[in-house]
N, C-alpha and C positions, 0 to 999 in steps of 0.2 A: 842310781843306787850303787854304790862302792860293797861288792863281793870281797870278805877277809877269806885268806889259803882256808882255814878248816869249811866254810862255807861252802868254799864250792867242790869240796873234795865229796860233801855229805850229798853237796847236789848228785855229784856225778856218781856217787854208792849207790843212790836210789832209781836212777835214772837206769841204770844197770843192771836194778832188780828188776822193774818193770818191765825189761825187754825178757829177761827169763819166764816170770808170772805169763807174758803173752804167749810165749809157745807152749805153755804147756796148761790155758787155764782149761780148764773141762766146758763141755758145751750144753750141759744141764747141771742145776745141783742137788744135790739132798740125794740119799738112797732110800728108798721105799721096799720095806718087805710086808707082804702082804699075808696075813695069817690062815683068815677066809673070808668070805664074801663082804664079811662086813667089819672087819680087823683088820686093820694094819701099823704100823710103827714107821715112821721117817727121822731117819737124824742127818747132822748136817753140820757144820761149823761157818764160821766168819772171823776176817781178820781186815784191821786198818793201824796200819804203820804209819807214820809220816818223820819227817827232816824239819823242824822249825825253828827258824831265828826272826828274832824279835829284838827292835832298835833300841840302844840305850840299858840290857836287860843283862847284861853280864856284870857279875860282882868290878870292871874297875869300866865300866861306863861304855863299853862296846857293844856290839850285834853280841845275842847270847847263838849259842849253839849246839841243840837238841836234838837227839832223837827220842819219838815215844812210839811204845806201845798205847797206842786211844784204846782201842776194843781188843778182846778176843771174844768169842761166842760161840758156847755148840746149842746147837737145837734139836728138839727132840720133839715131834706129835704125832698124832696118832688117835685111833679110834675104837673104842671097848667096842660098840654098836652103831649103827646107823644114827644111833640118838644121842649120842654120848661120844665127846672128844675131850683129848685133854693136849694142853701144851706146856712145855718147860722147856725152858730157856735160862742159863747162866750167863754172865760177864766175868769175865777179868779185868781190871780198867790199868793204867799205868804205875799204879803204886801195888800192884801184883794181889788185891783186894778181891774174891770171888764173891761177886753178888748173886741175889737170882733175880732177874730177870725177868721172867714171866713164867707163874706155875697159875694154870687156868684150866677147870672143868669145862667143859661147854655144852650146854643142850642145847641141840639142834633138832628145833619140832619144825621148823621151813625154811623155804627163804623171807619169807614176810615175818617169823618171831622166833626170837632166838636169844636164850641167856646164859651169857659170863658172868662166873665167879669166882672171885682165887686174885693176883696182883695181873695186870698187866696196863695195858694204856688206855686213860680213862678217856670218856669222849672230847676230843680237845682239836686241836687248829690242822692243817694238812702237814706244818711241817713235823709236829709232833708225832702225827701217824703215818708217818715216810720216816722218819728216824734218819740218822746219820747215813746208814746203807741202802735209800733207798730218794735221798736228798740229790739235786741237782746241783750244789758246790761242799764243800767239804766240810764248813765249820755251821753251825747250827745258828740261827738267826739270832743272836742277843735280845731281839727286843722281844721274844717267847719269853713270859714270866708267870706261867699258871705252876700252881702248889703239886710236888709231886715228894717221892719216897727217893725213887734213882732213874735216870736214865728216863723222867717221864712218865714212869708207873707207878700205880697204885694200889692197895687194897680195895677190893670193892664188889660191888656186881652190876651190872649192866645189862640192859635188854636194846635187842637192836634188828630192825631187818632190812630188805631193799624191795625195790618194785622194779619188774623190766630188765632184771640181771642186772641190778648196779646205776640205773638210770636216776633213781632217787633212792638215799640210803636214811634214815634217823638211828640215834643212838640214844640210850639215857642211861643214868646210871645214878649212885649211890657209893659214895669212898670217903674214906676215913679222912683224907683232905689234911693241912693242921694239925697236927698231934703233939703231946711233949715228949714222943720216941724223935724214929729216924728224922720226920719231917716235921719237926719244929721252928715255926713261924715269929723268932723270938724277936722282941723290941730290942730297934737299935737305939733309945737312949739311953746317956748317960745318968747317975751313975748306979743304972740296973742293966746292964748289956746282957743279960743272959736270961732275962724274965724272957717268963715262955707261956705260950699257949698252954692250957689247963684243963679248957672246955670241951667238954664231949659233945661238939657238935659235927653231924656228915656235910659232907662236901658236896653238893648236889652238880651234876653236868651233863651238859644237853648238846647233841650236836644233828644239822640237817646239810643233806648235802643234794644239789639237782645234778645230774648232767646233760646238756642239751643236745651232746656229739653220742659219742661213744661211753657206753655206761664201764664201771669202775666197781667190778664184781669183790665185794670181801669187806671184812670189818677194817682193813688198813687200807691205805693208798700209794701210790709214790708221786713222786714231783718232776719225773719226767719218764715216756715209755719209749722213750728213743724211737718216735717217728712208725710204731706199730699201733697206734691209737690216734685217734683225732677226739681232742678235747677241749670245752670248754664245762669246766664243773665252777662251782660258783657253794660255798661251806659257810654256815654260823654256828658258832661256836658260843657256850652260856654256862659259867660257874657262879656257883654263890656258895660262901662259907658264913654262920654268923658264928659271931664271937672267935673269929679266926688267928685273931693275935693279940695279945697281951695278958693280967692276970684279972684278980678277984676283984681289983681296982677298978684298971682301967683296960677298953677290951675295943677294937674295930673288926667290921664285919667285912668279908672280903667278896668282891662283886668284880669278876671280870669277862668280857665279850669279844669276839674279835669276827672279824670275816673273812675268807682268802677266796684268791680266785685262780684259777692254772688256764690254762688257753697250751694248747701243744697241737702242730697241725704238720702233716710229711710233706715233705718236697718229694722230688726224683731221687731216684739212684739213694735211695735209702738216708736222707738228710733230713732236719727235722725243725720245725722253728718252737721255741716253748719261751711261754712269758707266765710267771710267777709274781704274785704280792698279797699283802696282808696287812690289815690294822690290826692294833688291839687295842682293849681300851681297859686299866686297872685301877681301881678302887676299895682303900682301905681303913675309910672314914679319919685322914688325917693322920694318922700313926706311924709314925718312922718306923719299917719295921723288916726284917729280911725277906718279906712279901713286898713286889715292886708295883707302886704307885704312879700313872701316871698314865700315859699316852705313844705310841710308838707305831713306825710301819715299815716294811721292805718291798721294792723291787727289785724284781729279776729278769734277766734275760739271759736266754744262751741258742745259740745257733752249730744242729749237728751237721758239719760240712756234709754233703754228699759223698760218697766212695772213700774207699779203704787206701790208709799210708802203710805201709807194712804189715802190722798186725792188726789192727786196729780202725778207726774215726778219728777226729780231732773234734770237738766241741769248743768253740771260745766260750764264758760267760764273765758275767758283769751282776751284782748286785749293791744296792743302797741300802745304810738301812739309819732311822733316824727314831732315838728314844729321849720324850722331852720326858725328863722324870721332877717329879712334884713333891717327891717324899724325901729331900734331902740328901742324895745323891745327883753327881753329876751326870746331869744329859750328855748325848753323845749322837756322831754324825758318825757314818762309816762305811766308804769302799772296799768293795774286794771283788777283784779282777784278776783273770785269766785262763785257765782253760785245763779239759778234761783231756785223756788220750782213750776210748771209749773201747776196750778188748773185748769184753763178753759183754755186758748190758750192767746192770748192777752185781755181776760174779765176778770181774774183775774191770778196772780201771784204774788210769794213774790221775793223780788232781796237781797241777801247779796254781797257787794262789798269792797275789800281792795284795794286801791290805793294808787300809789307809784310814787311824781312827782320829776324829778330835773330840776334845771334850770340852764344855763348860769354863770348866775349872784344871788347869796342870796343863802337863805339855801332850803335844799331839803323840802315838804310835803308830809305828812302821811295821807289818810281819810279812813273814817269807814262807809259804808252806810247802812243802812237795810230800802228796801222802798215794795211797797203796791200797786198795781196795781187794781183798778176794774174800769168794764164798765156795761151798762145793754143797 
């Protein structure tokens, strides 16, 4: 792969920051001020930068050459009572756009029943609830195609608990799914491209998850605990919308499943082996429509070197990922390879990624990533 001068100068800008971020990231995050016994407030921020060029992507036919802002995020929760929590979370994404995020009441009557209500992430696949900050490579799996508002979340409420501290967790829920607002499910035929979902129907989602190692305590998860867990969790995942897209006409119900599975087990000297993948399987009763129809899965691997390079671990990884799609868009086949530099755990990390896509239909693409992970 032939490096153009601005290419590698962006490499070596960011390559630069990362060595800064490692001396100084902090070695807990969030501050917690506690009111009384049964009150307190935490807030907290998150940031991921990244460097990306992409083959063929510059206005006269070269490597384009990027910097973005992906995320900012502050977060903030907290608890009125022992029974009563609430959380909120904003974004800022790269076109300088504040969304929210996640604003969630929460009753908490135990650990076995417990319900959310307000937006946040409805019951859905592991990498959905590992989110980008919390994922074991940088870019979010393409062949994840469940109905969301932003970022994966949704309006809705939810009841959820676990058994065994995390050993086995259920979720279920109730979300607006489909709408003709933000998350509008519009048909992509011609010549009506903007006909849109109408139906006041909810989006029903169900998720179960075992683990046979080490339980996986909290309504979210991550996709790797950097070798202080042993896991094998094993997740099914269950949406259904009806009348999810189209109008008064003509209407498809939306049906989609999937399964994932994590496996992550420690070597010596604080190294870690984690293997990652998932199906999903999507159904939209035949309707071309900006809901993806089809069939799709990824593998993953990544391997935490044993002991510390300077500030840090090294992590190589590797993932696959293959989406036959059915609904009139091109399928696609896609590597992306290369490796973490691991400084605090998910509070700071650098990611170098090459990726490798083909498709169906057009010519194949080449991307370059080097991104920047911190949290406090």
């Amino acid at each position: 792969m032939q490096f153009t001068k601005t290419m590698k100068t962006g490499l070596l800008s960011i390559v630069g920051a990362a060595a800064v971020l490692a001396s100084t990231a902090p070695a807990h995050a969030g501050y917690k001020m506690e009111i009384d016994e049964d009150k307190w407030i935490s807030v907290g921020a998150g940031a991921r930068v990244s460097y990306n060029a992409i083959e063929d992507a510059a206005p006269d036919g070269s490597w384009s050459s990027k910097f973005n802002l992906d995320s900012a995020r502050l977060y903030v929760n907290g608890e009125v009572t022992k029974w009563v929590g609430v959380e909120f979370n904003t974004e800022i994404d790269g076109d300088d756009d504040i969304h929210i995020l996640d604003a969630v009441v929460k009753l908490q009557f135990s650990e076995y029943f417990n319900i959310w209500m307000g937006r946040f992430l409805p019951p859905s696949d592991r990498a959905n609830l590992s989110g980008p900050y919390y994922a074991n490579i940088w870019n979010f799996p393409n062949v994840q195609g469940y109905p969301a508002i932003f970022a994966g979340r949704d309006n809705g409420v939810a009841v959820w608990g676990q058994i065994g501290g995390g050993k086995f967790k259920y979720q279920f829920g109730v979300f607006e799914g489909c709408s003709s607002g933000k998350n509008s499910c519009s048909l992509a035929d011609t010549p009506f491209p903007t006909r849109a979902y109408n139906h006041d129907t909810p989006l029903f989602a169900g998720r179960l998850v075992y683990n046979f190692f080490d339980p996986e305590p909290g309504y979210y998860n991550s996709s790797t605990y950097y070798g202080t867990k042993k896991i094998l969790a094993v997740g099914a995942t269950f949406m259904h919308q009806a009348k999810a897209t189209g109008d008064d006409v003509i209407w498809g119900d939306f049906t989609g499943w999937s399964i994932d599975v994590l496996f992550e087990w420690p070597v010596a000297n604080g190294g870690a082996i984690t293997l990652e993948g998932a199906y999903y399987n999507y159904d939209t009763d035949g309707l071309i429509s900006t809901l993806m129809e089809g069939e799709g899965f990824y593998t993953q691997a990544s391997f935490l070197i044993p002991g510390k390079v300077g500030f840090g671990q090294f992590q190589p990884v590797i993932r696959y990922q293959d989406m036959d799609r059915d609904d009139g868009f091109a399928s696609s086949k896609k590597w992306d390879g290369g490796f973490n530099y691991i400084i605090d755990g998910h509070n700071a990390r650098a990611s170098f990624t090459y990726g490798h896509e083909d498709f169906d239909f057009g010519p194949s693409i080449d991307s370059f990533i080097v991104g920047i992970q911190v949290q406090i």
